[in-house]
mmCIF file of the N, C-alpha and C atoms, coordinates in Angstrom:
data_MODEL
# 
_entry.id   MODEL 
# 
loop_
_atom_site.group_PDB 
_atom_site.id 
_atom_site.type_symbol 
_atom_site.label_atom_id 
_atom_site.label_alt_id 
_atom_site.label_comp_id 
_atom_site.label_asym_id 
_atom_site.label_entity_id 
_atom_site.label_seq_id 
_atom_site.pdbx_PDB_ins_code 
_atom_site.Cartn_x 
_atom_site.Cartn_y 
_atom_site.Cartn_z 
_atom_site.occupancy 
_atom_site.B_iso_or_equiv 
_atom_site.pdbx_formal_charge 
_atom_site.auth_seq_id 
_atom_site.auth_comp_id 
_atom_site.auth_asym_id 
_atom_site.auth_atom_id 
_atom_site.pdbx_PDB_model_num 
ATOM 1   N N  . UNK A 1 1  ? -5.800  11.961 11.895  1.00 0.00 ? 1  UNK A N  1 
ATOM 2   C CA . UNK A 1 1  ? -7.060  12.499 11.418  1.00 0.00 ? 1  UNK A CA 1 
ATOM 3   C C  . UNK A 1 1  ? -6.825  13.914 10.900  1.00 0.00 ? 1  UNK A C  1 
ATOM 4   N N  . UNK A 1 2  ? -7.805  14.137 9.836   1.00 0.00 ? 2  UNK A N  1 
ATOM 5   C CA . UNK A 1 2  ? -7.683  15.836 9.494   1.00 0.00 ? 2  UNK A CA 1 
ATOM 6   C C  . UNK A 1 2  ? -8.832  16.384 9.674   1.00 0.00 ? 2  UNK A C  1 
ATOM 7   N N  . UNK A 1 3  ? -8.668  17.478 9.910   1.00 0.00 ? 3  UNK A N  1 
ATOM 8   C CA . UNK A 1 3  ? -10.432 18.190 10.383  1.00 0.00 ? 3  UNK A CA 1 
ATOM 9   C C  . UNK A 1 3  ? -10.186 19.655 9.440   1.00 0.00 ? 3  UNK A C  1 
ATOM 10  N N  . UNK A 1 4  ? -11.125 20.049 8.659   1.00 0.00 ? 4  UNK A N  1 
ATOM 11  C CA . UNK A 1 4  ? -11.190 21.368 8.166   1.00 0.00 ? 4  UNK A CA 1 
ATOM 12  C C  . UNK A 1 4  ? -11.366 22.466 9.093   1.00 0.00 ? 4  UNK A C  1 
ATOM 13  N N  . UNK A 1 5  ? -10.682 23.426 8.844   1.00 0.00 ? 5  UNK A N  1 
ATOM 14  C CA . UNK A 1 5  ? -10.605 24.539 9.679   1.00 0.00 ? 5  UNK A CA 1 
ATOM 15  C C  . UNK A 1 5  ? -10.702 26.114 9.243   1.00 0.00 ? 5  UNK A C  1 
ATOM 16  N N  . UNK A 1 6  ? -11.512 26.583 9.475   1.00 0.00 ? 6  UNK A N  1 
ATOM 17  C CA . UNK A 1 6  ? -11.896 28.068 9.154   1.00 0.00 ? 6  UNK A CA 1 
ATOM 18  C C  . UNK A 1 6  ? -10.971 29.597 9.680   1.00 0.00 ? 6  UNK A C  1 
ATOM 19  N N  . UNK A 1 7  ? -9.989  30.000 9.078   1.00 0.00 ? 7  UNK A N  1 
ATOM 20  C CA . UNK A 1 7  ? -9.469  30.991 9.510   1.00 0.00 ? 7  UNK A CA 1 
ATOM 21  C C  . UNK A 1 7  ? -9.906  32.461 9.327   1.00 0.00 ? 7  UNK A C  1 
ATOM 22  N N  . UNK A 1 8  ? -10.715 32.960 10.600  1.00 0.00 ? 8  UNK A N  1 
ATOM 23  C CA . UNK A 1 8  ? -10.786 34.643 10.378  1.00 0.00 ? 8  UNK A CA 1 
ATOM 24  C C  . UNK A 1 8  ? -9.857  35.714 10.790  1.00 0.00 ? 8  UNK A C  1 
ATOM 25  N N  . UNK A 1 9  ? -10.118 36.876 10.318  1.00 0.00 ? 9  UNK A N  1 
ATOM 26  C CA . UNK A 1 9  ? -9.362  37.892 10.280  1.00 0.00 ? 9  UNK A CA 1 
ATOM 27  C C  . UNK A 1 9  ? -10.173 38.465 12.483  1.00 0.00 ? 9  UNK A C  1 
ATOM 28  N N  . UNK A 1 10 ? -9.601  38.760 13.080  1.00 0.00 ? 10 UNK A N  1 
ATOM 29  C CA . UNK A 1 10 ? -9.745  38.893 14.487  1.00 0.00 ? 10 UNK A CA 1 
ATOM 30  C C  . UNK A 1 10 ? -9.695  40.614 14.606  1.00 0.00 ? 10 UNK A C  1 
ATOM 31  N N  . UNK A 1 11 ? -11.113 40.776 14.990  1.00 0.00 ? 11 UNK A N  1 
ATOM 32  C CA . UNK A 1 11 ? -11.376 42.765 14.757  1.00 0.00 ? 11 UNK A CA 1 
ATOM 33  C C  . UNK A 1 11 ? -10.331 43.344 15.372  1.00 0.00 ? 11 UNK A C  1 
ATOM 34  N N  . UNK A 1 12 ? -9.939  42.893 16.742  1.00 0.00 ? 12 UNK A N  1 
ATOM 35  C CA . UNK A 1 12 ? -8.662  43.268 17.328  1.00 0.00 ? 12 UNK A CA 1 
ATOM 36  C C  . UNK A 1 12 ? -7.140  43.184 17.118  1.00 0.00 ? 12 UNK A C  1 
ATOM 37  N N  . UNK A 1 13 ? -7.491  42.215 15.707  1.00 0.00 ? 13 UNK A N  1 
ATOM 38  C CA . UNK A 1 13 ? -6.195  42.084 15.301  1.00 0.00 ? 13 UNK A CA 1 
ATOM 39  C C  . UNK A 1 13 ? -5.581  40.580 15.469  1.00 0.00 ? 13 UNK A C  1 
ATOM 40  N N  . UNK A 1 14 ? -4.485  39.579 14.374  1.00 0.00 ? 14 UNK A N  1 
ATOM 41  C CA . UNK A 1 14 ? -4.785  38.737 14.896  1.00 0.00 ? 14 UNK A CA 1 
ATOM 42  C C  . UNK A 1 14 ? -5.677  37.879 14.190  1.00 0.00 ? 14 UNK A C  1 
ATOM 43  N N  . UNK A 1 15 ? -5.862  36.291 14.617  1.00 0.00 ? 15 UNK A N  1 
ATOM 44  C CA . UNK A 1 15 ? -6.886  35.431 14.033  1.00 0.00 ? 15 UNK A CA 1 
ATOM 45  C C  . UNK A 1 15 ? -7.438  34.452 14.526  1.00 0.00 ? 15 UNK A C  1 
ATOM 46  N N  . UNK A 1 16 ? -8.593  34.449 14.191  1.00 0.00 ? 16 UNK A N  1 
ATOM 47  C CA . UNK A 1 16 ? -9.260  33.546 15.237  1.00 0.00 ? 16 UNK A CA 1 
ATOM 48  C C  . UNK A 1 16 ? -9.853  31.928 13.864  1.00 0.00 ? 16 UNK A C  1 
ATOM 49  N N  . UNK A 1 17 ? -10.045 30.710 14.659  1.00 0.00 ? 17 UNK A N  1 
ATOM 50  C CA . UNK A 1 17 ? -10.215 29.594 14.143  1.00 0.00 ? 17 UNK A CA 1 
ATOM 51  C C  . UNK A 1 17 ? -11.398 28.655 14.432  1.00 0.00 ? 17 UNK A C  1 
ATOM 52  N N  . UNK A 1 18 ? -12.125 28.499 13.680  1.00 0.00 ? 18 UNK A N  1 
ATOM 53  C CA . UNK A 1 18 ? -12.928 27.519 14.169  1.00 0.00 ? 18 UNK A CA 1 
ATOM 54  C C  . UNK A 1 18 ? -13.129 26.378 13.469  1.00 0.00 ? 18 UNK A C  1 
ATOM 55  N N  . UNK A 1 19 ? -13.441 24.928 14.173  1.00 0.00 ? 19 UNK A N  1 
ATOM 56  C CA . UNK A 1 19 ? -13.447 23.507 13.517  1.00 0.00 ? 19 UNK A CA 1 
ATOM 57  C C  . UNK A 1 19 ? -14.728 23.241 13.326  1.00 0.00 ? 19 UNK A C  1 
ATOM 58  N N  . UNK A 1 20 ? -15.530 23.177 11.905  1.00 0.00 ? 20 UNK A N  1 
ATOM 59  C CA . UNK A 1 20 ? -16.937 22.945 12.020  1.00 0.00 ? 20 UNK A CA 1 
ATOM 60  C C  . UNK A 1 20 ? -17.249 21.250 12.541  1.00 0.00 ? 20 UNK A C  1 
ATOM 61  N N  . UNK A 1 21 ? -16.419 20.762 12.304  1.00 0.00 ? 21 UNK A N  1 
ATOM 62  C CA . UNK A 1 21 ? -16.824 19.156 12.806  1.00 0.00 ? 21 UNK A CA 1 
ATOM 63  C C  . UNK A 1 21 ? -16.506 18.898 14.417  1.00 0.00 ? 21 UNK A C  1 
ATOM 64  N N  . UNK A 1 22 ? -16.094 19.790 14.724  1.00 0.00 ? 22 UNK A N  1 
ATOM 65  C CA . UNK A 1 22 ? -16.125 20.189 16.001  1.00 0.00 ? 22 UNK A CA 1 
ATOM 66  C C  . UNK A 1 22 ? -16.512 21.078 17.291  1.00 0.00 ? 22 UNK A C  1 
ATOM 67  N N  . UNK A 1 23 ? -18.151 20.885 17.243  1.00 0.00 ? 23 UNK A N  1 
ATOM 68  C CA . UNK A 1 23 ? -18.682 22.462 17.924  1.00 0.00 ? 23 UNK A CA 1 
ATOM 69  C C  . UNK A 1 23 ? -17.940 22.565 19.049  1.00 0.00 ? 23 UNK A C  1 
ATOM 70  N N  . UNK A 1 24 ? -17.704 24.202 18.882  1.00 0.00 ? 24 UNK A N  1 
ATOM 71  C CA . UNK A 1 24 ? -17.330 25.099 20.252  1.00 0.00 ? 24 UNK A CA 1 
ATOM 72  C C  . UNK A 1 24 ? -15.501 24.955 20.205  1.00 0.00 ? 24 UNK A C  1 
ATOM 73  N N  . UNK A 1 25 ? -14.914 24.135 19.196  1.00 0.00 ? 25 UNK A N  1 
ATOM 74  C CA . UNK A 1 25 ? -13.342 24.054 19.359  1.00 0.00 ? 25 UNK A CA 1 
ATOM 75  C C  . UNK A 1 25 ? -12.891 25.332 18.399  1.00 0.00 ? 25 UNK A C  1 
ATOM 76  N N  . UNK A 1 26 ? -12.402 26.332 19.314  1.00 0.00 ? 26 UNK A N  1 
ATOM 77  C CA . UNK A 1 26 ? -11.593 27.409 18.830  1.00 0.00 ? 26 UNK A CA 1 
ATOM 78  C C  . UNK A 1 26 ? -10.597 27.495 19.244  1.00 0.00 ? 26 UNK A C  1 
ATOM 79  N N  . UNK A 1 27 ? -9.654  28.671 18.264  1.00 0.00 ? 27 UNK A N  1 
ATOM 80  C CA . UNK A 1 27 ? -8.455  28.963 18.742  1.00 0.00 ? 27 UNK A CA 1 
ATOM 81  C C  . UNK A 1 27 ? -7.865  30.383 18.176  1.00 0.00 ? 27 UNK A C  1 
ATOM 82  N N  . UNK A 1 28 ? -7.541  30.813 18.813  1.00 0.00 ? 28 UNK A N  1 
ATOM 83  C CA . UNK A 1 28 ? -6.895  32.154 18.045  1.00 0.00 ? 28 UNK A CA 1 
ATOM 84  C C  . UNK A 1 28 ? -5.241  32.483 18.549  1.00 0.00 ? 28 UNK A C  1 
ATOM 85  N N  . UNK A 1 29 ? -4.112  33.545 17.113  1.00 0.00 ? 29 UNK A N  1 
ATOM 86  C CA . UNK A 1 29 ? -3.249  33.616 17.638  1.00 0.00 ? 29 UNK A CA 1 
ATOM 87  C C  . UNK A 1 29 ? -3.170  34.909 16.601  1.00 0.00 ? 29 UNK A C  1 
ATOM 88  N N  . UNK A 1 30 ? -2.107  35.339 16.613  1.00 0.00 ? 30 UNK A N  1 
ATOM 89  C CA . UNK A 1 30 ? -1.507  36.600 16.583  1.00 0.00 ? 30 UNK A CA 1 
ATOM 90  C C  . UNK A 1 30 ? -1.286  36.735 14.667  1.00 0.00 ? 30 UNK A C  1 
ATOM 91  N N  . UNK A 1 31 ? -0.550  35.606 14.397  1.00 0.00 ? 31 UNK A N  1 
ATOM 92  C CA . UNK A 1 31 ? -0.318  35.235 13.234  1.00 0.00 ? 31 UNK A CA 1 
ATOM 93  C C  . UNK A 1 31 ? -1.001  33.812 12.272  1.00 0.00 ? 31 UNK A C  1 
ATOM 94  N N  . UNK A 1 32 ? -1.208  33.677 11.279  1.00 0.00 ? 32 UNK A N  1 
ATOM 95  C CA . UNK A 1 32 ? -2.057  32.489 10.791  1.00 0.00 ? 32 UNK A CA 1 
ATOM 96  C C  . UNK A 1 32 ? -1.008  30.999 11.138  1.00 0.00 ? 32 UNK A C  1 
ATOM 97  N N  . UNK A 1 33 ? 0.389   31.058 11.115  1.00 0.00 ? 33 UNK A N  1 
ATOM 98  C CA . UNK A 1 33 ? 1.067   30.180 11.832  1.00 0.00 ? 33 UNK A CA 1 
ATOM 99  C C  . UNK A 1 33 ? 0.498   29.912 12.806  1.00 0.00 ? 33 UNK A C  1 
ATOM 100 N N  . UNK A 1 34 ? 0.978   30.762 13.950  1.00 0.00 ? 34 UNK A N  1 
ATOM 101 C CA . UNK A 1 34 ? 0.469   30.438 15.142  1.00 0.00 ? 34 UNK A CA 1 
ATOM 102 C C  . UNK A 1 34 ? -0.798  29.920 15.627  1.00 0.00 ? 34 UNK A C  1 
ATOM 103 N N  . UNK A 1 35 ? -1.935  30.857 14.783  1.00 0.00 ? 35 UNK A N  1 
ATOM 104 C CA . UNK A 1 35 ? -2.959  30.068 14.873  1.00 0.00 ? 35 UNK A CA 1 
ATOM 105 C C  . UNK A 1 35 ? -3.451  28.882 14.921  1.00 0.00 ? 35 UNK A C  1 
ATOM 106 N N  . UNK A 1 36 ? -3.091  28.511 13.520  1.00 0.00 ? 36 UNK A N  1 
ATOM 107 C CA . UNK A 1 36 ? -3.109  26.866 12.910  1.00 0.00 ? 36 UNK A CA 1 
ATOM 108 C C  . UNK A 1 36 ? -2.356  26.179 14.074  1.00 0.00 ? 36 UNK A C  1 
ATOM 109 N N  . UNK A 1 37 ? -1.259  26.124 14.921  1.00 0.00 ? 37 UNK A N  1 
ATOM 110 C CA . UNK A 1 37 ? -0.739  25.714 15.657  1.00 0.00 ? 37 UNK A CA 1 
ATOM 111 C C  . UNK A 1 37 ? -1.420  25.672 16.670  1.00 0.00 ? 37 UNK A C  1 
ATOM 112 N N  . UNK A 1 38 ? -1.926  26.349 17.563  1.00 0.00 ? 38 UNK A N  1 
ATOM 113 C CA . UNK A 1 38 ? -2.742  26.518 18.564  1.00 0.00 ? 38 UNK A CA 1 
ATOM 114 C C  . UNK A 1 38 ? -4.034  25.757 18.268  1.00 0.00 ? 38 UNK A C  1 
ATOM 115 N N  . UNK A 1 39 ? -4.825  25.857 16.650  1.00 0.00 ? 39 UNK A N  1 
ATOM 116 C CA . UNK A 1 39 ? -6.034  25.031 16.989  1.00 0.00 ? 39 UNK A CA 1 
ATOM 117 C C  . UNK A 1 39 ? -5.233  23.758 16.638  1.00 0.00 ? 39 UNK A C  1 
ATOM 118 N N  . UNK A 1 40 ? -4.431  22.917 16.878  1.00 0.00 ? 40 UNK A N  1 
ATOM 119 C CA . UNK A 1 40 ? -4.140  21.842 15.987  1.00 0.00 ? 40 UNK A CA 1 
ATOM 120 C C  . UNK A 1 40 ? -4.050  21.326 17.846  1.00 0.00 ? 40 UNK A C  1 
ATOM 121 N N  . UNK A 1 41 ? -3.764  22.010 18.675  1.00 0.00 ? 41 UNK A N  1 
ATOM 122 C CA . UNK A 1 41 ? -3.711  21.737 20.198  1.00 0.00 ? 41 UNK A CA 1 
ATOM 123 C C  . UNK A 1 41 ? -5.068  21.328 21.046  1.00 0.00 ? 41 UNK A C  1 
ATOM 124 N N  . UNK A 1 42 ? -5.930  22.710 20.264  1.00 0.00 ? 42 UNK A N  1 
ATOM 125 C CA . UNK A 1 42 ? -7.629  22.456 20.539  1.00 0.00 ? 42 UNK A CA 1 
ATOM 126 C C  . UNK A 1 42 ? -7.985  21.064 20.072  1.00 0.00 ? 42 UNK A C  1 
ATOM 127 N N  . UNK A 1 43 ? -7.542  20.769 18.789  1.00 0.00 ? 43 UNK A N  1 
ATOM 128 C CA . UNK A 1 43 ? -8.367  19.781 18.194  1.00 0.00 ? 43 UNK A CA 1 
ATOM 129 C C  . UNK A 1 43 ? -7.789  18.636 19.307  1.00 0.00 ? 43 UNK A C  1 
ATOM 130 N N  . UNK A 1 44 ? -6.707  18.441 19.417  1.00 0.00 ? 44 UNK A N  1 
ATOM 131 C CA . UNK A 1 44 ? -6.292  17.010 20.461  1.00 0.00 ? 44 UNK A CA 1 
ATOM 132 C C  . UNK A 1 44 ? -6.556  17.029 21.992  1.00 0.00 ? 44 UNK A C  1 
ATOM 133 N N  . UNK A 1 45 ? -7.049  18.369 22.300  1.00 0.00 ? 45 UNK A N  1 
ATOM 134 C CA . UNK A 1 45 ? -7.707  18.197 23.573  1.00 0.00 ? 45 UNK A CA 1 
ATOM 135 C C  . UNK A 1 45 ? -8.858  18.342 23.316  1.00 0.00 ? 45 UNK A C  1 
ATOM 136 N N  . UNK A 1 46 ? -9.522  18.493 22.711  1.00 0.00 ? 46 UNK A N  1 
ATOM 137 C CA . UNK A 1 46 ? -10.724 18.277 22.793  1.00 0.00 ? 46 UNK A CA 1 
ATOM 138 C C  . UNK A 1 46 ? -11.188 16.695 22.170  1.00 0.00 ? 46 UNK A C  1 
ATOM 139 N N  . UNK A 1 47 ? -10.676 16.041 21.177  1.00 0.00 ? 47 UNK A N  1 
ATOM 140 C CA . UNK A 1 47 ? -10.173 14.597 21.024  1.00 0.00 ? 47 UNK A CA 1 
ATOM 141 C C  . UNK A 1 47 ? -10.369 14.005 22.538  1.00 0.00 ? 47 UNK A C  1 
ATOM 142 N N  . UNK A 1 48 ? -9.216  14.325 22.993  1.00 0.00 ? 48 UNK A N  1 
ATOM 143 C CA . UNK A 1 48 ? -8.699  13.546 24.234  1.00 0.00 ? 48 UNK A CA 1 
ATOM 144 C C  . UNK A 1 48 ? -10.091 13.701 25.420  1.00 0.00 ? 48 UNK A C  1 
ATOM 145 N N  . UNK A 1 49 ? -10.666 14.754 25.241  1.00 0.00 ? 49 UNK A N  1 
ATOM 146 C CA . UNK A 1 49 ? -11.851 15.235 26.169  1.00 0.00 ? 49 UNK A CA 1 
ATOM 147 C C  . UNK A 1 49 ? -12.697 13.889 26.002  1.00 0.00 ? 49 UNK A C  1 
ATOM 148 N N  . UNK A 1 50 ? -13.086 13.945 24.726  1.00 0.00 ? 50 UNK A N  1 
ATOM 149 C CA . UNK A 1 50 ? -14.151 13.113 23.875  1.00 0.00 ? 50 UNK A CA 1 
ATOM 150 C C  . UNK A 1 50 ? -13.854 11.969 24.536  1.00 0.00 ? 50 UNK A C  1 
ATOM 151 N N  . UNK A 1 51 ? -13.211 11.069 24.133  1.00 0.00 ? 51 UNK A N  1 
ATOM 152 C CA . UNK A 1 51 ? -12.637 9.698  24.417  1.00 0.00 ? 51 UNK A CA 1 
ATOM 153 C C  . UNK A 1 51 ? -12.908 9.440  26.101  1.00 0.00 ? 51 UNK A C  1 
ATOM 154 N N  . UNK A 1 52 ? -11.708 10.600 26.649  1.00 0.00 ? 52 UNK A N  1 
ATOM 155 C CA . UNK A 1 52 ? -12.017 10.441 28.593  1.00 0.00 ? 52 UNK A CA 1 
ATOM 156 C C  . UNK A 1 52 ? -13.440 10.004 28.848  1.00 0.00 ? 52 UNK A C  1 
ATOM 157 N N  . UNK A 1 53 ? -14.405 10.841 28.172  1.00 0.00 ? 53 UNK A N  1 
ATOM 158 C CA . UNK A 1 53 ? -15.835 10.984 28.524  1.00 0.00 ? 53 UNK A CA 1 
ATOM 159 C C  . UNK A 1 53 ? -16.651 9.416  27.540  1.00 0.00 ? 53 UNK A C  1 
ATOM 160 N N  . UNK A 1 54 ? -15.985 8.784  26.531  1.00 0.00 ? 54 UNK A N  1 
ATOM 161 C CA . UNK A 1 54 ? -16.483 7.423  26.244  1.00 0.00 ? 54 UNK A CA 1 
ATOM 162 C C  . UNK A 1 54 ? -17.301 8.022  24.712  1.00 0.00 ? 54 UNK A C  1 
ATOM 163 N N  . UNK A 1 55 ? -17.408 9.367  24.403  1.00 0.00 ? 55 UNK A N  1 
ATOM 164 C CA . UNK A 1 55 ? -17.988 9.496  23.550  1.00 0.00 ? 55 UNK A CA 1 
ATOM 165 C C  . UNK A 1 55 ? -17.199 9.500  21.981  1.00 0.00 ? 55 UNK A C  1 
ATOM 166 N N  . UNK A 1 56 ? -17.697 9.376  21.074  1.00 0.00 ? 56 UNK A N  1 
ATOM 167 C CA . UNK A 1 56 ? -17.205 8.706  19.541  1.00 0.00 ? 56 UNK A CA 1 
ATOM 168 C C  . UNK A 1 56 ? -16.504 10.143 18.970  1.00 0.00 ? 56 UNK A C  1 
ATOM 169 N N  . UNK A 1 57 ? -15.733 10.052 18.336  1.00 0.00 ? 57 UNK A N  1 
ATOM 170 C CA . UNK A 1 57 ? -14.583 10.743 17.932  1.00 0.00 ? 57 UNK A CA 1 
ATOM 171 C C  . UNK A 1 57 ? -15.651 11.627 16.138  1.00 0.00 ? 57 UNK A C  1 
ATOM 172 N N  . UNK A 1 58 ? -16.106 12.652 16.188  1.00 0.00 ? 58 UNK A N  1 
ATOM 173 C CA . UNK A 1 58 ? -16.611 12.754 14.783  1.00 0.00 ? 58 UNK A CA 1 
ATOM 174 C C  . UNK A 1 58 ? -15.061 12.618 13.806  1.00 0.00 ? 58 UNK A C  1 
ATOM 175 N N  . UNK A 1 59 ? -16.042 12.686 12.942  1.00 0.00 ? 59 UNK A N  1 
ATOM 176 C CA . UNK A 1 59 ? -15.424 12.640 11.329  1.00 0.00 ? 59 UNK A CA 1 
ATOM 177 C C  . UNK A 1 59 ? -15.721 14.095 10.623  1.00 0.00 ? 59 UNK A C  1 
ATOM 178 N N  . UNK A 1 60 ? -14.622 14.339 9.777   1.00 0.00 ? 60 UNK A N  1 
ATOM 179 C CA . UNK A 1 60 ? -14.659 15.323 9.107   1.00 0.00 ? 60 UNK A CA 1 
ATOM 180 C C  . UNK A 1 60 ? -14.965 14.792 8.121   1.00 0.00 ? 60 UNK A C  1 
ATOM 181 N N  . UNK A 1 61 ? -15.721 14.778 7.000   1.00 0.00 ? 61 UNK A N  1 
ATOM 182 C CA . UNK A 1 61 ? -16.289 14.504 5.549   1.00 0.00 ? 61 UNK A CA 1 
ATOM 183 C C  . UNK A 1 61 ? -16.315 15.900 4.821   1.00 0.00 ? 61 UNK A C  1 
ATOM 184 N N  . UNK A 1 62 ? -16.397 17.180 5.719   1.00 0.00 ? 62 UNK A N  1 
ATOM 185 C CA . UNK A 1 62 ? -16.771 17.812 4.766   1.00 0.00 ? 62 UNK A CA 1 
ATOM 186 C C  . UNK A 1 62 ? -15.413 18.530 3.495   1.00 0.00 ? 62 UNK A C  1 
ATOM 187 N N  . UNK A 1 63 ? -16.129 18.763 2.314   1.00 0.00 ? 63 UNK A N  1 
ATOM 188 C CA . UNK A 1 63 ? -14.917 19.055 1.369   1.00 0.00 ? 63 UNK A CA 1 
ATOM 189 C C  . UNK A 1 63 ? -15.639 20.921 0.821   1.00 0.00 ? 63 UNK A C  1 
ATOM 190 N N  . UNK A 1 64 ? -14.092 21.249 0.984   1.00 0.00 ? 64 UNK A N  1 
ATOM 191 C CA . UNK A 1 64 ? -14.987 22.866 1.357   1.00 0.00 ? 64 UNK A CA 1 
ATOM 192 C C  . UNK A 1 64 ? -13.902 23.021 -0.146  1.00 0.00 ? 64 UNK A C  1 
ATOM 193 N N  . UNK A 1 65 ? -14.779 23.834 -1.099  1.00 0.00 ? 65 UNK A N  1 
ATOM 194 C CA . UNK A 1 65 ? -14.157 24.681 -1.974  1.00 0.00 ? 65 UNK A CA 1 
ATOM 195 C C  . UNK A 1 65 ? -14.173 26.470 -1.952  1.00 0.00 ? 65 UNK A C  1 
ATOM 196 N N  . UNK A 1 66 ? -13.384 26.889 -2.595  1.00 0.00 ? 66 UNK A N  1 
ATOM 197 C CA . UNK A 1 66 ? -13.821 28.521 -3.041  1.00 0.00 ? 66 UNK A CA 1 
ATOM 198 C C  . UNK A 1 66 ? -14.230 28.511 -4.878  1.00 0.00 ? 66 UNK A C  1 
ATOM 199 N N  . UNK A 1 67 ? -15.486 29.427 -4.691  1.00 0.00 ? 67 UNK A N  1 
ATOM 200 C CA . UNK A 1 67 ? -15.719 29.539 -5.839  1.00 0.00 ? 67 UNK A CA 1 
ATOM 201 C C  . UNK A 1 67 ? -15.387 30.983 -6.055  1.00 0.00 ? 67 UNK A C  1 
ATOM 202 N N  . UNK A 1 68 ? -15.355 31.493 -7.601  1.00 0.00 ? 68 UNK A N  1 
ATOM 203 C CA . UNK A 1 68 ? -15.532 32.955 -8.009  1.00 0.00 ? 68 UNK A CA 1 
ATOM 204 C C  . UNK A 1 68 ? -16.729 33.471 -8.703  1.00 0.00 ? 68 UNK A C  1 
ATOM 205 N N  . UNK A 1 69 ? -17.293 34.651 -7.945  1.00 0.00 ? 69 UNK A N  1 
ATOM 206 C CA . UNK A 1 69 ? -18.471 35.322 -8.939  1.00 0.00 ? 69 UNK A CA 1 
ATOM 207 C C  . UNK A 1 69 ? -18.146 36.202 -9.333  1.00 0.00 ? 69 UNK A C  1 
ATOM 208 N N  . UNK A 1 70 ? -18.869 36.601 -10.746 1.00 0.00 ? 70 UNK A N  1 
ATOM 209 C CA . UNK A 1 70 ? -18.616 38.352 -10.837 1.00 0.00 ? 70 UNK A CA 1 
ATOM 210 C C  . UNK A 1 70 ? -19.217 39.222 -9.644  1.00 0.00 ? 70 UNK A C  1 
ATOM 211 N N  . UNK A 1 71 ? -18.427 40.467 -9.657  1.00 0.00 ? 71 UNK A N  1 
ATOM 212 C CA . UNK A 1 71 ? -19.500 40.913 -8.914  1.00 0.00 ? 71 UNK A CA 1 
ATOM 213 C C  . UNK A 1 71 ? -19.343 42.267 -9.141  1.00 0.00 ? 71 UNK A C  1 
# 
């Protein structure tokens, strides 16, 4: 499965991640590697959470672009 994932810049430094098809699954690391690595851990335990508990696995559908404005 693939799930879209949001990478921010972390005020303390650092980056933090969040999965919109997945409320409350974050992850943060030092570097955007690491990061991505760490939520790719969130996403399969929290997977694995889902399932233990009998409940349905969402779907990611969403298709995220960047646009450009003037500004």
């Amino acid at each position: 499965m693939e799930y879209s994932v949001i990478v921010h810049d972390a005020e303390e430094g650092g980056y933090w991640v969040e999965v919109p098809a997945l409320p409350g699954c974050y992850s943060q690391g030092e570097t955007v590697e690491e990061t991505l690595e760490h939520v790719r851990e969130a996403i399969g335990l929290y997977i694995e959470t889902l399932q233990d508990q009998g409940h349905p696995i969402p779907r990611d559908d969403e298709v995220v672009f960047k646009v450009s404005v003037a500004a």
